[in-house]
N, C-alpha and C positions, 0 to 999 in steps of 0.2 A: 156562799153556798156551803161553807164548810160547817159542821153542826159542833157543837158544843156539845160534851157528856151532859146525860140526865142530871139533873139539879142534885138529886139523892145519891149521887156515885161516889159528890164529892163530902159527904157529909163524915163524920166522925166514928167512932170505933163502935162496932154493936154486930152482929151477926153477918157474916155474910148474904149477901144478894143471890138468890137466886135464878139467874138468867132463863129460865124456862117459864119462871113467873112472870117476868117481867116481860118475854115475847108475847103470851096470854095476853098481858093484861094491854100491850100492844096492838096484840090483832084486836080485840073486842072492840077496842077504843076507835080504832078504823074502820071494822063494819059499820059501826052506830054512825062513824059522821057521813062514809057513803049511803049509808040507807036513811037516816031520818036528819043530815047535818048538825049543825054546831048545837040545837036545843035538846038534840038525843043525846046525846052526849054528857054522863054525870057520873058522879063516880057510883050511885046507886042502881045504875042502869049497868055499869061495866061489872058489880059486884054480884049481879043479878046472871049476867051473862057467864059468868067464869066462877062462880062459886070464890070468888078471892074476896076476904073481907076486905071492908073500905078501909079497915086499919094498917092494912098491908098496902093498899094501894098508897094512901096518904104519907105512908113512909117512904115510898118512891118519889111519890107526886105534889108536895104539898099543896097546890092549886089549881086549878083546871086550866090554867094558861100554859105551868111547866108542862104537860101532860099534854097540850098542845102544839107547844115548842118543841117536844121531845115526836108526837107524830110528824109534825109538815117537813122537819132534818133528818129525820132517823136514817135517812139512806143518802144522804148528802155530806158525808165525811169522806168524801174524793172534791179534787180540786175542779174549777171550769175546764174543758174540753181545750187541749192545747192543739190544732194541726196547722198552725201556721207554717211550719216548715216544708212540711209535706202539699199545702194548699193555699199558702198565700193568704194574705189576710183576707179575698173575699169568702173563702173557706170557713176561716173563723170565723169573723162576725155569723155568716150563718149555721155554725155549728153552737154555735157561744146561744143564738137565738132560739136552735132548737133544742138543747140543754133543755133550756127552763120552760118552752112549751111544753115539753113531752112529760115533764116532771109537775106541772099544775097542771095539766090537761086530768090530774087525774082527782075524783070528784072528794077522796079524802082529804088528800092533800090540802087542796085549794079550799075545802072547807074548813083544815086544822090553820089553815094560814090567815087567813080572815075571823077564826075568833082569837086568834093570836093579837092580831094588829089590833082588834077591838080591845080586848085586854092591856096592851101597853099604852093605846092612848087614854085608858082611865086612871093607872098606875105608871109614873117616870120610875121607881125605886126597878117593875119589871120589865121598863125597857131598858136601864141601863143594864140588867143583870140576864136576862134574857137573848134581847135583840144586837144589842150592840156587840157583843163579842161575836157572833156571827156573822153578819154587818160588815164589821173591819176584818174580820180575815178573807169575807168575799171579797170585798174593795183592794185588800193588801194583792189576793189572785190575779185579781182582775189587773192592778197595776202591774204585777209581770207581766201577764202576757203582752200590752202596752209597750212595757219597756223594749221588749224584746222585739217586736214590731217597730217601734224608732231603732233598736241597732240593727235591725237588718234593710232601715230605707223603706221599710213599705207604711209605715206612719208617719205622720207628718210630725215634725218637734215639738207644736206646740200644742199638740191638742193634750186637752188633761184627761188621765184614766178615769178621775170621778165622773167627769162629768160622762165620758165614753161608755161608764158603766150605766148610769142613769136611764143617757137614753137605747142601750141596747139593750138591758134589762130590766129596767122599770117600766120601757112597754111594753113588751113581753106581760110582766105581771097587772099593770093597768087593765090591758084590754081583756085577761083572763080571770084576773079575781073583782074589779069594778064595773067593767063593760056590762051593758045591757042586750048585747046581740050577740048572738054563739062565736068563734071564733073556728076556721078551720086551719088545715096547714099552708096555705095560703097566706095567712100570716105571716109565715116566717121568711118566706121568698118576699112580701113586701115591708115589712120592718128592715129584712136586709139589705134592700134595694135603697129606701131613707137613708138608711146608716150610712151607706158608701157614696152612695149619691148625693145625696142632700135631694131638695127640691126645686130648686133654682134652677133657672132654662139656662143650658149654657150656650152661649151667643159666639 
């Protein structure tokens, strides 16, 4: 959940950025996917909105994927929710689970995050360059707090961070960006419940 700078931050020597333009062309970029989702969403539609040539935008954005990548992150440059200390891992696991509900619960978001993943499965060149560096610093988070959790006894050795990630956060995002039925925060008390429990009658 850690985001990557804009694709255009890291580009080469030419004028400085204007960060006023570029929160602009941020916020437009969010109303449109809350209000009309991922097919509102164009750079002639954002140019429309904000008086910002598309040439301006295109130097930030070169594709409607970065500019995507750059909505569903933009406020995701803080690490997973650590209170294992303070609350024990069942604490975590369900702060870990409402993290990422409360953050796709929201109708931008979850709509920038889904033309995203539609985007990288048509292009690998923008899922390596897009997805995966965020990806592995979430995974990289997620295995601290893991680790930290087997040195203090309340994890078991052998369970792996991947896959601990997977399933406390991939369903999380399954049943809010793929599900066919609303989700409410009910959710999160029972994904929680899975995680720590399992499902198995214990005898």
């Amino acid at each position: 959940m850690t985001a990557s700078p804009p694709p255009a931050q890291t580009r080469g020597r030419g004028r400085p950025r204007n960060p006023e333009t570029d929160a602009t062309i941020m916020a437009a970029g969010r109303r449109l996917l809350r209000e009309g989702g991922i097919e509102a969403l164009t750079f002639d539609a954002i140019a429309q909105a904000t008086g910002v040539t598309r040439a301006t935008i295109y130097r930030r954005w070169p594709t409607k994927a970065h500019l995507l990548s750059n909505i569903a992150n933009e406020d995701e440059n803080v690490q997973f929710v650590d209170v294992t200390e303070a609350e024990g891992i069942e604490g975590e696991v369900r702060a870990l689970v409402a993290q990422v509900y409360y953050r796709y619960q929201l109708a931008d978001i979850s709509a920038a995050a889904l033309g995203l993943f539609a985007a990288i499965q048509r292009d690998p060149a923008l899922r390596r360059e897009l997805q995966h560096p965020i990806e592995s610093a979430a995974r990289a988070d997620m295995k601290r707090i893991v680790d930290t959790g087997k040195a203090k006894g309340l994890i078991r050795p052998e369970i792996d961070a991947g896959a601990f990630y997977d399933v406390t956060i991939g369903a999380v995002l399954s049943r809010l960006l793929i599900g066919s039925t609303p989700a409410d925060e009910s959710l999160i008390d029972d994904i929680t419940s899975i995680v720590l429990n399992g499902v198995v009658v214990r005898r």
